[in-house]
LODRENTOR-909345 format. One record per residue (C-alpha): residue number from 1; residue in three letters; x, y, z. Coordinates in pm, whole numbers, plus 50000, padded with zeros to 5 digits. Example, Ala and Ser with C-alpha at 12.3 -4.5 7.8 and 13.67 -1.06 7.14 Angstrom:
2
seq  type  X  Y  Z
1  ALA  51230  49550  50780
2  SER  51367  49894  50714
END
This chain:
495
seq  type  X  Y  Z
1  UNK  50000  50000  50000
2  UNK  50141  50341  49897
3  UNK  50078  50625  50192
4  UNK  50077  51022  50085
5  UNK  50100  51198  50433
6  UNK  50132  51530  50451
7  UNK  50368  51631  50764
8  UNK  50238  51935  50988
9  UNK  50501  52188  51108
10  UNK  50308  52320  51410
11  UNK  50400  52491  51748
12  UNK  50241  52238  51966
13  UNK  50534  51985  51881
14  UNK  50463  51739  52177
15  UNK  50118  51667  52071
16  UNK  50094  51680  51702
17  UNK  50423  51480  51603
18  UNK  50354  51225  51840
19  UNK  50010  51136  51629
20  UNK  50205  51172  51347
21  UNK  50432  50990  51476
22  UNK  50195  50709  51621
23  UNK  50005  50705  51239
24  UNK  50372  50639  51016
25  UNK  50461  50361  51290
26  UNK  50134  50171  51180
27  UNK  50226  50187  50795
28  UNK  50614  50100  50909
29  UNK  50479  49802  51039
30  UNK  50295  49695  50737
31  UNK  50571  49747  50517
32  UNK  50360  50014  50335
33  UNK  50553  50256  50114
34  UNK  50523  50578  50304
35  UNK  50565  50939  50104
36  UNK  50617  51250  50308
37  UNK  50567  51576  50210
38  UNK  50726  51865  50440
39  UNK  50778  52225  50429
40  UNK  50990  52365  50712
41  UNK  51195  52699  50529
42  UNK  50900  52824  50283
43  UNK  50578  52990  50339
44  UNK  50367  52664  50290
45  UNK  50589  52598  50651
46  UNK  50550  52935  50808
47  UNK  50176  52895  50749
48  UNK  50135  52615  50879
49  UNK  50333  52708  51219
50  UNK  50172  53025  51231
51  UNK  50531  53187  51417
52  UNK  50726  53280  51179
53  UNK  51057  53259  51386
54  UNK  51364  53035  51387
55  UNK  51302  52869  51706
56  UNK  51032  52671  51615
57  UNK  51127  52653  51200
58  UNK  51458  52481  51330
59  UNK  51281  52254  51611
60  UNK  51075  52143  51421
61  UNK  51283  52022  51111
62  UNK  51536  51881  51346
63  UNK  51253  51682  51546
64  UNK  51150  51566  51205
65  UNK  51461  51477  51077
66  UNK  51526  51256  51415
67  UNK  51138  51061  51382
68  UNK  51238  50960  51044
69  UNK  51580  50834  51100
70  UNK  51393  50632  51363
71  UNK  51131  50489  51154
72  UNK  51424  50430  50895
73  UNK  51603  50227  51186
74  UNK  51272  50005  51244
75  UNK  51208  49965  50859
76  UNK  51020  50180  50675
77  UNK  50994  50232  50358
78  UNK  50995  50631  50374
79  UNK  51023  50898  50088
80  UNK  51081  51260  50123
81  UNK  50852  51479  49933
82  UNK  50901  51844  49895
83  UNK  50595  52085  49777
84  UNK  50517  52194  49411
85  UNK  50507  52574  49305
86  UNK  50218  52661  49050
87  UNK  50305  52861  48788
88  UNK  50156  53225  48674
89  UNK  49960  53315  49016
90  UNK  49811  53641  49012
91  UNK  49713  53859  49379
92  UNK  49382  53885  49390
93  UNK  49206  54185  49604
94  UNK  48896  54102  49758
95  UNK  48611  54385  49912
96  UNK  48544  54162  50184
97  UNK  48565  53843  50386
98  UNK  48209  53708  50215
99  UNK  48398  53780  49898
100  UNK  48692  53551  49958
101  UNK  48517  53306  50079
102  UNK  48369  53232  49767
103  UNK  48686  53270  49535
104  UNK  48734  52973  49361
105  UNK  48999  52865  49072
106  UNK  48963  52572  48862
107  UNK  48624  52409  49055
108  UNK  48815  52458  49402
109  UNK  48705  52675  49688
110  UNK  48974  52805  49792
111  UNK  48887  53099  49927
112  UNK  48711  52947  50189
113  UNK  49015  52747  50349
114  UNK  49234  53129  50299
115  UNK  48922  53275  50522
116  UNK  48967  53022  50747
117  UNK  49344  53052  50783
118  UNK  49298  53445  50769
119  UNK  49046  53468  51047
120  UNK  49202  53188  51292
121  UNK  49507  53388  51322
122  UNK  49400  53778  51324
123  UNK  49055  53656  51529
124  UNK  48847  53835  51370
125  UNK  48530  53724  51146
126  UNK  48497  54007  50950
127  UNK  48893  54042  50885
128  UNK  48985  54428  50668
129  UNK  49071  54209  50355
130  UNK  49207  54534  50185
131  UNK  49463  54621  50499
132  UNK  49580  54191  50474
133  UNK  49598  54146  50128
134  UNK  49947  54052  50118
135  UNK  49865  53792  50397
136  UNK  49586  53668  50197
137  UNK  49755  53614  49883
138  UNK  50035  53454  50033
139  UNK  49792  53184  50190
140  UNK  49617  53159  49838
141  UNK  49973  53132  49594
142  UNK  50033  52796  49929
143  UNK  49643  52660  49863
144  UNK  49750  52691  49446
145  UNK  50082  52499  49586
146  UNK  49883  52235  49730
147  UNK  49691  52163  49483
148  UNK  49986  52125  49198
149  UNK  50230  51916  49452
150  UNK  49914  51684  49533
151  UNK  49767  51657  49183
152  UNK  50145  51549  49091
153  UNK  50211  51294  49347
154  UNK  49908  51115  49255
155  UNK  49938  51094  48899
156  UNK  50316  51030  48920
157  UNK  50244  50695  49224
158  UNK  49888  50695  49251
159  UNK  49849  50676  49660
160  UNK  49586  50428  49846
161  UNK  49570  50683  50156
162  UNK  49603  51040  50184
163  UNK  49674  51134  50539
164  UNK  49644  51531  50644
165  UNK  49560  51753  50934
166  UNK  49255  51920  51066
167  UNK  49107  51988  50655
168  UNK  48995  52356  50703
169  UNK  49265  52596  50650
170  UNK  49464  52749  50322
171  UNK  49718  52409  50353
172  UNK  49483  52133  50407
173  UNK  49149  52200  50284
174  UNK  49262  52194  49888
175  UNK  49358  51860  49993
176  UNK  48993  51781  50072
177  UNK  48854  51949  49795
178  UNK  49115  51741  49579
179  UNK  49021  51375  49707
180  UNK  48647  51472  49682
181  UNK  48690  51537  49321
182  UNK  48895  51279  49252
183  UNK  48744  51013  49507
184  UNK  49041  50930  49666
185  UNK  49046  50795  50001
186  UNK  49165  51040  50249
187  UNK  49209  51040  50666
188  UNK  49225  51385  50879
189  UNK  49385  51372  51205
190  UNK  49303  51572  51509
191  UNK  49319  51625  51861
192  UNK  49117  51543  52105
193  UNK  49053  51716  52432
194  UNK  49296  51452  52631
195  UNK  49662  51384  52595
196  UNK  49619  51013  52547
197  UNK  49402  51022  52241
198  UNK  49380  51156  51897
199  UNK  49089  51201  51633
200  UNK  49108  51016  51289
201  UNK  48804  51089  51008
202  UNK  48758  50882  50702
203  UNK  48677  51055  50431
204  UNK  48558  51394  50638
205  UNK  48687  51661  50844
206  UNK  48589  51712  51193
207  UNK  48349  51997  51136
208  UNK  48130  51772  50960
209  UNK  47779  51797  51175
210  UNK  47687  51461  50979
211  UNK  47978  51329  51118
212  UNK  48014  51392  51474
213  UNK  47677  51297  51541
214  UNK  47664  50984  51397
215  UNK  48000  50900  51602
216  UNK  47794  51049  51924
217  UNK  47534  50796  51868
218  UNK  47775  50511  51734
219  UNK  47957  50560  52100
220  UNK  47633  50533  52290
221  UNK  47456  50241  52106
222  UNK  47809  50022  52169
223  UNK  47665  49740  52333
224  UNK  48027  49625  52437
225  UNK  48072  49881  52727
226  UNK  47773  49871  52958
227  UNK  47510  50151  53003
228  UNK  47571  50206  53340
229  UNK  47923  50253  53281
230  UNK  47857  50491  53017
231  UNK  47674  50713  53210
232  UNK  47899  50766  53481
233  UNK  48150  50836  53181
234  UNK  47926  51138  53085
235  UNK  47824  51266  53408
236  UNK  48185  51266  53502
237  UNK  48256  51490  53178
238  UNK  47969  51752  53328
239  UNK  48122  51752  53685
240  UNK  48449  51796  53549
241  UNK  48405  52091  53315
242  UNK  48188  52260  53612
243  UNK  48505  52208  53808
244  UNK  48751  52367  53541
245  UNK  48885  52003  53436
246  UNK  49036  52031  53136
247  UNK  49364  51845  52980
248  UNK  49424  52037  52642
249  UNK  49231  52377  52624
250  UNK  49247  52640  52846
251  UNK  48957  52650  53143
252  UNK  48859  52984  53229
253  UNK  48661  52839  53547
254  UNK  48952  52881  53776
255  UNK  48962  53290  53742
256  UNK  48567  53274  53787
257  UNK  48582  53293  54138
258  UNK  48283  53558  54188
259  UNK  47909  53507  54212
260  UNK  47634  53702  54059
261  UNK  47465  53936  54271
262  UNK  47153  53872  54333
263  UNK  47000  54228  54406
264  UNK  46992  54278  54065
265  UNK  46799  53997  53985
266  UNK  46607  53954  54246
267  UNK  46208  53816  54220
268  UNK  46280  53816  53831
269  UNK  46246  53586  53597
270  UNK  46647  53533  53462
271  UNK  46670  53448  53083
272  UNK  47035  53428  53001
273  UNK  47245  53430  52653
274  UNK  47528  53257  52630
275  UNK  47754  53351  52312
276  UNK  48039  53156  52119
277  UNK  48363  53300  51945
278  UNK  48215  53322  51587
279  UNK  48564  53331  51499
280  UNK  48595  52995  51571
281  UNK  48376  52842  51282
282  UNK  48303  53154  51045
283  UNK  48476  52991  50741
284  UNK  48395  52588  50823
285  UNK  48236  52434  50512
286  UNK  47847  52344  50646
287  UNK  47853  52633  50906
288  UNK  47765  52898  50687
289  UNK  47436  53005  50823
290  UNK  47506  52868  51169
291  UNK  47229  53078  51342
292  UNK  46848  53014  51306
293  UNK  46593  53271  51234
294  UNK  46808  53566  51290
295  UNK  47124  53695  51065
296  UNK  47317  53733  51383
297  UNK  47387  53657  51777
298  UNK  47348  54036  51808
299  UNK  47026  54074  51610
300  UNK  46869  53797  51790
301  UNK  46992  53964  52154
302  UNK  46859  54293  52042
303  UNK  46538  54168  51916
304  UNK  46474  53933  52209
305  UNK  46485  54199  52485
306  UNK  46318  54495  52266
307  UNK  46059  54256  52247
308  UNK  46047  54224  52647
309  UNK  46139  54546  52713
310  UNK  45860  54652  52903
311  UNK  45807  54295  53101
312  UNK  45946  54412  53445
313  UNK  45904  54065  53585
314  UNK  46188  53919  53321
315  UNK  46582  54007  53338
316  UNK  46827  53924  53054
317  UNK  47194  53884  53067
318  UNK  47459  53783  52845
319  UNK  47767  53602  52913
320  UNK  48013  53707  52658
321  UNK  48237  53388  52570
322  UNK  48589  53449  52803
323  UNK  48753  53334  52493
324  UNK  48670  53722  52353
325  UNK  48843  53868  52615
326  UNK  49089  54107  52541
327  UNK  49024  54127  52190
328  UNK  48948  54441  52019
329  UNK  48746  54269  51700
330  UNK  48448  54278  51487
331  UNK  48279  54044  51752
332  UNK  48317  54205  52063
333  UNK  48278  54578  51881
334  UNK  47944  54454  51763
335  UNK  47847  54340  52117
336  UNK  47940  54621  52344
337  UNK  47627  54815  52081
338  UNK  47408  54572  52319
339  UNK  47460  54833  52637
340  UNK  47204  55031  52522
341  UNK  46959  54753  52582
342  UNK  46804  54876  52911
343  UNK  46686  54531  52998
344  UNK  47021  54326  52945
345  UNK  47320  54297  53170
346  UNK  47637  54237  53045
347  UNK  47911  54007  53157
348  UNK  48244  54102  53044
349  UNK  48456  53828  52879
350  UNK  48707  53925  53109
351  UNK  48455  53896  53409
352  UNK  48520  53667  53713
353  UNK  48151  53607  53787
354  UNK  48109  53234  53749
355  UNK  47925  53115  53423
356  UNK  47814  52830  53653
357  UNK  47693  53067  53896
358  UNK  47461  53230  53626
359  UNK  47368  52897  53494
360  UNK  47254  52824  53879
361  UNK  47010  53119  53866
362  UNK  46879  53126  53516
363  UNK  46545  53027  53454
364  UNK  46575  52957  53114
365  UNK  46914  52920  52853
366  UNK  46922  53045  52486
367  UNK  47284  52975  52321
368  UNK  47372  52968  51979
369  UNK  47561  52636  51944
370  UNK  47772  52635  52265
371  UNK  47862  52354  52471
372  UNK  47698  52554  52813
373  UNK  47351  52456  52628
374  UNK  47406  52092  52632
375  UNK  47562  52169  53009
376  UNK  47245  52347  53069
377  UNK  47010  52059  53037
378  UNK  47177  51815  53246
379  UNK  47144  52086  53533
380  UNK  46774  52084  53427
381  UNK  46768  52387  53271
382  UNK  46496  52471  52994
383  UNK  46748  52523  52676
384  UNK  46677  52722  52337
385  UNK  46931  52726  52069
386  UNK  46905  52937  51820
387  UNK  47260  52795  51639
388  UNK  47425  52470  51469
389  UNK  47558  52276  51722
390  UNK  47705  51866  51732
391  UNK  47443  51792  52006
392  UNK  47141  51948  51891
393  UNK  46969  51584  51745
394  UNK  47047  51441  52144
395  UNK  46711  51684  52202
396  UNK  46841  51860  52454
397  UNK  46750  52175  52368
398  UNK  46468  52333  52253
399  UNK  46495  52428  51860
400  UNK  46217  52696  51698
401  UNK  46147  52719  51364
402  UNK  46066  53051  51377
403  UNK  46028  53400  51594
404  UNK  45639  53333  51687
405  UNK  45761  53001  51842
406  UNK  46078  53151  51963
407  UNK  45867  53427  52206
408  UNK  45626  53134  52287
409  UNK  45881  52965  52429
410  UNK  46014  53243  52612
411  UNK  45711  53369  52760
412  UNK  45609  53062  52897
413  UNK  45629  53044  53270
414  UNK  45689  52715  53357
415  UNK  45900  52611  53016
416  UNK  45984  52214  53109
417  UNK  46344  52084  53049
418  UNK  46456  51826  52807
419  UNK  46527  51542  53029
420  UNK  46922  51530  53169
421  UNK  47008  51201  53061
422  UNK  46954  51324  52641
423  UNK  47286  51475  52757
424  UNK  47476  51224  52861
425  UNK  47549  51054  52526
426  UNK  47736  51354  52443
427  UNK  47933  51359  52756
428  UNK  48049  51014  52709
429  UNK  48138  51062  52387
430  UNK  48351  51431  52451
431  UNK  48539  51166  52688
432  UNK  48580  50849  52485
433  UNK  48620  50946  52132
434  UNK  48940  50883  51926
435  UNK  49224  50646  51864
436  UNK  49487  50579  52169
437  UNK  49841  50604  52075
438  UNK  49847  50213  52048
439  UNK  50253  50206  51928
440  UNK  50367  50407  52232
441  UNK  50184  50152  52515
442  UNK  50275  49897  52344
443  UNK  50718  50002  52325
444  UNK  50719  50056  51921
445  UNK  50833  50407  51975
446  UNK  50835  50702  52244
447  UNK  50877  51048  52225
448  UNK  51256  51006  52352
449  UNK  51330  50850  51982
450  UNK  51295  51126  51800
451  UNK  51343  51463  52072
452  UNK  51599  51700  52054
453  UNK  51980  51597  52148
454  UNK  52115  51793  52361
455  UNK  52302  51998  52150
456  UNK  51981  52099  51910
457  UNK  51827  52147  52232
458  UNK  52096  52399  52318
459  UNK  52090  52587  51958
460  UNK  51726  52590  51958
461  UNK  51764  52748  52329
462  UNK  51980  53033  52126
463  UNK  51734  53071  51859
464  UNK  51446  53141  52124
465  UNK  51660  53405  52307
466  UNK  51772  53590  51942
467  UNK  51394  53556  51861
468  UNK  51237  53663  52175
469  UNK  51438  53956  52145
470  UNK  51291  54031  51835
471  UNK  51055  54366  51820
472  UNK  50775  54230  51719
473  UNK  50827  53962  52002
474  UNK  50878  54223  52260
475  UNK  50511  54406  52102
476  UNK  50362  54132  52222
477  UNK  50548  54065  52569
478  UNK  50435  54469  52659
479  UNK  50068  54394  52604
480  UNK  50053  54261  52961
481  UNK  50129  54539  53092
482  UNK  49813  54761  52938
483  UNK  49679  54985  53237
484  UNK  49314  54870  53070
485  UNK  49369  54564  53261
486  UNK  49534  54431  53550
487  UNK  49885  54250  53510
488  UNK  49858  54005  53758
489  UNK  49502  53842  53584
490  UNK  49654  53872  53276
491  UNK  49962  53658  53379
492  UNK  49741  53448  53580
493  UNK  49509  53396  53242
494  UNK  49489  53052  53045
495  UNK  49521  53274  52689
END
């Protein structure tokens, strides 16, 4: 079996070689003919890294350089690929995000994937395409790249398996787009939210709603674990992430130490929002139109609480994603416009009032896609969602079709919840989910093959200094101390 894989050079080294590393080791051992193609020096590299320094570009080729030898050593059959240049690109200048998004060359999208690379890194939905057009360019002329190296390889070998990361952004989702067309089998790898698993898709990425929810109930209907067993699996996923348990992202629980006062909400009835990062998904194939019945989170706020703005027995409040904090973006611009709303309270991204604490006291949840809103109903609270979420066919929230049954379920007193244990599938499954690093257990290989020596450890050490040193480096060091905010939370912060 012939194996294309394309090789990630990423700043989280620890994590994403070692699935890399775990996924050649299987192919070594099957005596598959494995092709590798790597960027570490060009921009195909430095987009994929997302730091353009020398620290990491030099880590990271030396840490590759070390897994192959390895693999070499145990007896694979390994060929080093380097990437293709297309020939005659020409910039392109687009009016808007919306714009890009839909530039395609050739039948391929990918403007979408350059969207999706543009707005991960400046964090901002609605990204000034004029101001970044060199940026954006640069990520389409590595998409065009893509496309020629990959279109090559397979006509020149013709590979059984494509392997690639994540499938979204400028690098990796003209791979998708490719194998689609082409109907070539393909596998995306991921991470999960633990150390001792990764995620592996056939033939999809892991945005795909159709996807994920079939693996959600796949996990549950296994008859081989037993119910009971199961369900302590997801109730232990609630009670950790109310108790700020979390191996791989950031939790924000531990600086939400404060809870909300109750004088200001006192003998009302508390109907809380709970917002997402839009950031996060704004250029994800099948998440266009993520939100139901209204164009945006902000519209829907807005028109929600004008339309109950003279029922003195209800209280709204919004609880602005932590994620957003700090960030001075499209997003959060668009959502301080909400003060004027006389009947809303606002909690600050940066707030330390407890999201749990709000959850306590709400009377009724609308998110738009979130995780809180599966949280929500196995605390027993009444749930709308007015967005796309993985969860949403567990029925755990309620889902209208429209604004007249929207405000009839908001203005009804005593709105039931979905029953708790509709959640629990999805809590086992956020726990269980992926493929465990079956060649490290087992002694094929360990992270101590292929780490530094301790002399690349000691020039990469060098590299860090001379680059930390760097102005641009030294930009970002002095935005901790902005008098807007106060050092010690800032140092204390997971972001």
């Amino acid at each position: 079996m012939k194996i294309l894989f394309f090789f990630v050079n990423d700043v989280t080294l620890n994590f994403f070689t070692k699935i890399e590393a775990d996924l050649l080791m299987n192919h070594t051992l099957k005596k598959d003919d494995i092709y590798i193609v790597k960027d570490f020096e060009g921009n195909i590299g430095k987009s994929q890294i997302s730091y353009l320094d020398n620290y990491h570009l030099y880590r990271n080729k030396k840490v590759f350089n070390n897994l192959i030898e390895y693999l070499e050593k145990k007896g694979a059959n390994i060929t080093i690929l380097d990437y293709k240049k297309t020939d005659n690109f020409e910039p392109q200048l687009f009016d808007n995000i919306e714009s890009l998004k839909k530039y395609t060359v050739d039948g391929y999208n990918i403007g979408m994937g350059v969207a999706s690379t543009t707005i991960t890194i400046l964090r901002d939905h609605k990204v000034d395409t004029i101001k970044h057009k060199d940026f954006i360019n640069r990520e389409l002329r590595n998409s065009l790249d893509v496309i020629t190296t990959i279109n090559e390889y397979e006509h020149s070998f013709a590979p059984d398996i494509i392997y690639l990361f994540n499938g979204r952004t400028s690098i990796f989702s003209p791979i998708v787009s490719y194998c689609k067309k082409f109907n070539l089998s393909f596998r995306v790898y991921e991470t999960t939210s633990r150390y001792n698993k990764y995620h592996l898709l056939e033939n999809s990425i892991p945005h795909n709603i159709i996807y994920r929810r079939k693996e959600i109930s796949d996990l549950w209907n296994d008859t081989t674990i037993s119910l009971e067993k199961k369900e302590e699996i997801g109730i232990n996923f609630f009670k950790g992430q109310r108790a700020g348990i979390n191996e791989v992202e950031p939790s924000y629980i531990g600086l939400q130490k404060k809870e909300i006062d109750n004088d200001f909400i006192k003998e009302k009835e508390v109907i809380s929002f709970f917002n997402s990062s839009i950031d996060e998904f704004a250029a994800v194939p099948g998440w266009e139109n993520y939100i139901y019945i209204f164009n945006n989170e902000v519209e829907a706020i807005e028109d929600i609480c004008n339309r109950y703005k003279n029922d003195t027995n209800k209280v709204f409040i919004l609880r602005i994603h932590p994620n957003l904090k700090y960030l001075d973006n499209t997003q959060n611009r668009d959502l301080r416009k909400l003060k004027q709303l006389e009947n809303l309270i606002i909690i600050a991204p940066e707030s330390s009032i407890s999201t749990y604490s709000l959850l306590d006291r709400s009377d009724k949840i609308i998110t738009f896609g979130s995780t809180i809103g599966v949280e929500a109903c196995y605390y027993g609270k009444p749930v709308i969602s007015l967005g796309l979420s993985f969860y949403e066919h567990l029925d755990v929230a309620y889902m209208p079709k429209d604004k007249e049954e929207l405000f009839s379920l908001i203005g009804e007193k005593m709105l039931p919840p979905k029953p708790k244990e509709n959640a629990l599938p999805y809590g086992y499954w956020f726990k269980t989910f992926g493929e465990s690093f079956t060649n490290f257990t087992n002694g094929n290989i360990s992270t101590k093959d292929y780490e530094l020596t301790t002399a690349q450890k000691t020039i990469s050490i060098l590299l860090k200094c001379i680059d930390l040193l760097r102005w641009k480096n030294l930009k970002r060091g002095l935005k901790i101390f902005n008098p807007k905010y106060s050092i010690f939370k800032k140092i204390k912060d997971p972001i």
